[in-house]
C-alpha positions as CSV (number, residue, x, y, z in Angstrom):
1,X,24.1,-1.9,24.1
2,X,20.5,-0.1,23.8
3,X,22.2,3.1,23.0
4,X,25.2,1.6,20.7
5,X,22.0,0.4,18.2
6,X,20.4,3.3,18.4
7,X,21.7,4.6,15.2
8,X,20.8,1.8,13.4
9,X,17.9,2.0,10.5
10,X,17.3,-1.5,10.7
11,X,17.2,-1.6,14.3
12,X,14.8,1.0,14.7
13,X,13.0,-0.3,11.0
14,X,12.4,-4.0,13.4
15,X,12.0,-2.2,16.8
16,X,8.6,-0.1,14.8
17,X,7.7,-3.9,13.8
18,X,7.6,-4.8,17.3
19,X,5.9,-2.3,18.7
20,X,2.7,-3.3,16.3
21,X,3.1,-6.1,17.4
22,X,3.4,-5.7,21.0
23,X,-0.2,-3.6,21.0
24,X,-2.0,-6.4,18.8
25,X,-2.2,-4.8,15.8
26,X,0.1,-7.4,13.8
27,X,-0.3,-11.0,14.3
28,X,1.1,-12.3,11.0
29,X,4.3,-13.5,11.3
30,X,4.7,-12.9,7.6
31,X,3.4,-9.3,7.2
32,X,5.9,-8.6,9.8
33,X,9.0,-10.2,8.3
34,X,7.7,-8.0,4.9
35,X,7.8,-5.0,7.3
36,X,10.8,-5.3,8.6
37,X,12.6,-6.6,5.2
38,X,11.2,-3.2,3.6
39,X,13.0,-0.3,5.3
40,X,10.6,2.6,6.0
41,X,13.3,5.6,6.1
42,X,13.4,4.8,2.3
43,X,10.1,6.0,2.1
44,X,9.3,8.7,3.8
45,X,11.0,13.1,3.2
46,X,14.0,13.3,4.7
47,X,13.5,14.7,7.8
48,X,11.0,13.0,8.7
49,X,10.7,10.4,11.7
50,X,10.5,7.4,9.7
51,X,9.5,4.8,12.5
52,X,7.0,7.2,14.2
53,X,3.1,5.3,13.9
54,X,1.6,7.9,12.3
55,X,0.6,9.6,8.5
56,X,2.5,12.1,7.3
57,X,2.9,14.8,4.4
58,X,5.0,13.8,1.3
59,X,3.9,16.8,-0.9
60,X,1.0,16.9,-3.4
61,X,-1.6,17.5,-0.6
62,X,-1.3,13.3,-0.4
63,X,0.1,11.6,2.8
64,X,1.7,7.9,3.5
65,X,-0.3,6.0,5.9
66,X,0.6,5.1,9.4
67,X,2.5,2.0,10.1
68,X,-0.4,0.3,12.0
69,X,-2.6,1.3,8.7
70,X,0.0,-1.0,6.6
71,X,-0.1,-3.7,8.8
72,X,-3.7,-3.5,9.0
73,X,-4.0,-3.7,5.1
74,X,-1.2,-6.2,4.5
75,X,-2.9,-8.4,6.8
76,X,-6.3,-8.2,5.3
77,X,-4.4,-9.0,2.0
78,X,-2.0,-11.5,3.4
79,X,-3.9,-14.2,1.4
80,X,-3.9,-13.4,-1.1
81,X,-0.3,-11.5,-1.7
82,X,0.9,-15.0,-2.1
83,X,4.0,-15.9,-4.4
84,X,2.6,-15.4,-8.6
85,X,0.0,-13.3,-7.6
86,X,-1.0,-10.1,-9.0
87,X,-1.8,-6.9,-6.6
88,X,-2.8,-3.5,-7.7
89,X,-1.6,-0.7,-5.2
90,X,-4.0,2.6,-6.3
91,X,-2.3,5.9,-5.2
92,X,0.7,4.1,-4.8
93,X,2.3,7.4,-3.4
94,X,6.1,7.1,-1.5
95,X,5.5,3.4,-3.3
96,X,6.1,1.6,0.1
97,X,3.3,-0.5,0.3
98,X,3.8,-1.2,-3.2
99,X,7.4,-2.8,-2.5
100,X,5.5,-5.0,0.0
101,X,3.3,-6.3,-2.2
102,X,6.1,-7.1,-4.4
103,X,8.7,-8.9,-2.0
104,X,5.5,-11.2,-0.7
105,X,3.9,-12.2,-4.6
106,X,7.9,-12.3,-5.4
107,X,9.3,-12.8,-8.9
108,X,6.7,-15.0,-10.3
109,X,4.1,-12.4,-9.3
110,X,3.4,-8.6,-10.5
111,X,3.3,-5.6,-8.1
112,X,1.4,-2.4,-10.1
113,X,1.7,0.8,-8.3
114,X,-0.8,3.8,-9.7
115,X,-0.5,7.1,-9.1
116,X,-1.3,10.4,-10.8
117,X,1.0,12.4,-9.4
118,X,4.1,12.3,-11.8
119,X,6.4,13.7,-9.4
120,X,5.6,11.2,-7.2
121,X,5.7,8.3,-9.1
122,X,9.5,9.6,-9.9
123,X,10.1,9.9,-6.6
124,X,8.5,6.1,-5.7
125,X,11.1,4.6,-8.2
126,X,14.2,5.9,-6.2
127,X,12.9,5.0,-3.0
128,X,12.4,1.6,-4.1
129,X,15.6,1.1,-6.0
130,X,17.6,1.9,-2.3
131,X,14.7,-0.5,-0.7
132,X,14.9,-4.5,-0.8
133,X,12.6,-4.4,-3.6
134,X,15.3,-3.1,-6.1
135,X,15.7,-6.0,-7.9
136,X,12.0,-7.1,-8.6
137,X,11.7,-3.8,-10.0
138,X,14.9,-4.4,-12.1
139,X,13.6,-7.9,-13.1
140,X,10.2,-6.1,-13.9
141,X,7.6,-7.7,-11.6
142,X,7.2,-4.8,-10.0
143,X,6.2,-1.9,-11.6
144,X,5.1,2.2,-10.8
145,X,3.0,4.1,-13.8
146,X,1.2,7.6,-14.3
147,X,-2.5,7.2,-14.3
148,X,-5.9,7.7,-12.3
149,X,-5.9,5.0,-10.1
150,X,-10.2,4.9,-10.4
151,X,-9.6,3.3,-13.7
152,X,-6.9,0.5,-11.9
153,X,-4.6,-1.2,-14.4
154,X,-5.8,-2.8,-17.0
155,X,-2.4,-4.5,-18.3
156,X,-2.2,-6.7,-15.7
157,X,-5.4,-7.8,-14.3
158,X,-7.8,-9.4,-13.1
159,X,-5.4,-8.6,-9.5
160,X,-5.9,-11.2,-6.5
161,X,-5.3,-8.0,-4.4
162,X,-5.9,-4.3,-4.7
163,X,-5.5,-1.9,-2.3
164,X,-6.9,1.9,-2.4
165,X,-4.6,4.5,-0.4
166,X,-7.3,7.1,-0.6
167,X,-11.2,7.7,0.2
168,X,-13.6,6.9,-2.5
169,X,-17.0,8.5,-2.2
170,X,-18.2,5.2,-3.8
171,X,-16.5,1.6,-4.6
172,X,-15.2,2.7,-8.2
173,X,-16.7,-0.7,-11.0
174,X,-13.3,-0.4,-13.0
175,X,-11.8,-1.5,-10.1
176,X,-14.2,-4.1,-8.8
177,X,-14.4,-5.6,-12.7
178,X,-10.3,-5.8,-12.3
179,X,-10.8,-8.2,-9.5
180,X,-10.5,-11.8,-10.0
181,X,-12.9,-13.9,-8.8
182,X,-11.8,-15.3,-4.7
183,X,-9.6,-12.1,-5.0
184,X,-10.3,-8.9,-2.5
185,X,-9.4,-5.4,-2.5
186,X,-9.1,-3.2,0.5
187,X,-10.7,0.1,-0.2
188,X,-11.8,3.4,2.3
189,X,-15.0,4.5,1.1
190,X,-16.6,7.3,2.7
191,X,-16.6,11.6,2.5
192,X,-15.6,12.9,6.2
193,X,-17.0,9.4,7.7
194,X,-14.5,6.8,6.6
195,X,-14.8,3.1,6.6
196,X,-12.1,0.5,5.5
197,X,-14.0,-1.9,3.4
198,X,-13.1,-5.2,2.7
199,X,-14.6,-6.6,-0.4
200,X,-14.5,-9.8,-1.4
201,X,-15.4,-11.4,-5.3
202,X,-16.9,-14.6,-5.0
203,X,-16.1,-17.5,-7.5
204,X,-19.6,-16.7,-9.2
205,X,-18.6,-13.1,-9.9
206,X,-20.7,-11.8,-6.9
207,X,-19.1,-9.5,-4.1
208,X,-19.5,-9.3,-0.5
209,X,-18.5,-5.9,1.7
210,X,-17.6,-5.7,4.9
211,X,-17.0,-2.7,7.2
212,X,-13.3,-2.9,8.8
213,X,-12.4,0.0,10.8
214,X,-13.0,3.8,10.8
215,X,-10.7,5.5,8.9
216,X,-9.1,9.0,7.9
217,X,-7.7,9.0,4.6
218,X,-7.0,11.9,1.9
219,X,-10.1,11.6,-0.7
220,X,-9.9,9.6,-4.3
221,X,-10.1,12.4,-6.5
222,X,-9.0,14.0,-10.2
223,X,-5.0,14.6,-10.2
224,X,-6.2,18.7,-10.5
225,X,-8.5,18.8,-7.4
226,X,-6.1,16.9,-5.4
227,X,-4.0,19.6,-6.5
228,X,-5.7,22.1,-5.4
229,X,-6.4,20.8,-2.3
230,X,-9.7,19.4,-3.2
């Protein structure tokens, strides 16, 4: 029977799900039912083992993170990815974590992927039109653009949620001043020390900052230097 499934995407998409959460690293029963509703393979060069928990190359010296990572972030999130919120994905990239964020705020809500690779934001759109997340980009709640993901995304903000995909040397303000007050962003600050920072606004406009995990992640930079491999 093992073997007879073993072809399956969404088999192997739900077995990947299982696995995080068989070595604690997902406890949320809803971030998993996000991750196994949005199939990886859809997001990832062809080629590539898509259920493997680990980063990999998708061009453009930039990387999508490892499975654990996602869980990791959409659980730090979870609250407040809730249906009619708004969430800001900076360096949106293959646009998976994106389509996450979409399927949990829902049609009521608004998904914003950044990116400043054009190519890639191209790219993001096709994988999430074969992805379960098709038709809230049809219906326009979700939504990819071109830009530098420092400045975040005006048009829709203040976000309950944004999440960073790369390493800022500093927390950039533009994005803290597109926070909403009780909302938190998830953000790797460092140079070659990395931490994953959770910062949270409080009601009174104040934010607090705590230290996650250690992290490796590709830097926060200009589209050119990422370009030319920093």
């Amino acid at each position: 029977m093992e073997r007879f499934w073993a072809g399956s995407g969404i088999s192997k998409n739900k077995a990947m799900v299982e696995h995080l959460q068989h070595y604690g690293v997902m406890s949320s029963k809803k971030v998993a039912e996000v991750m196994e509703t949005i199939d990886r393979a859809f997001f990832v060069p062809d080629g590539t083992p898509a259920y493997v928990d680990s980063p990999m190359a998708i061009g453009y010296n930039a990387t999508i993170s490892a499975p654990h990572m996602h869980a990791t972030c959409l659980q730090l999130l979870e609250e407040h990815l809730k249906p009619g919120m708004h969430a800001l994905d900076v360096g949106s990239g293959t646009g998976y974590l994106t389509a996450c964020f979409a399927v949990m705020v829902g049609p009521q809500g608004r998904a914003v992927g950044v990116e400043h690779i054009p190519e890639l934001v191209t790219s993001s759109i096709k994988n999430i039109e074969k992805s379960a997340a098709a038709p809230l980009l049809r219906e326009g709640s979700l939504s990819v653009h071109v830009g530098d993901g420092r400045q975040g995304w005006p048009e829709f903000a203040p976000y309950d949620a944004i999440h960073v995909g790369a390493a800022a040397p500093e927390i950039p303000h533009a994005l803290v001043d597109q926070l909403k007050p009780g909302g938190r962003m998830v953000i790797p600050v460092g140079n070659i020390f990395q931490d994953l920072k959770v910062i949270d606004k409080n009601q009174d406009g104040s934010i607090s900052v705590r230290s996650e995990t250690s992290v490796r992640y590709v830097p926060l930079t200009s589209r050119d230097a990422q370009l030319r491999g920093y």
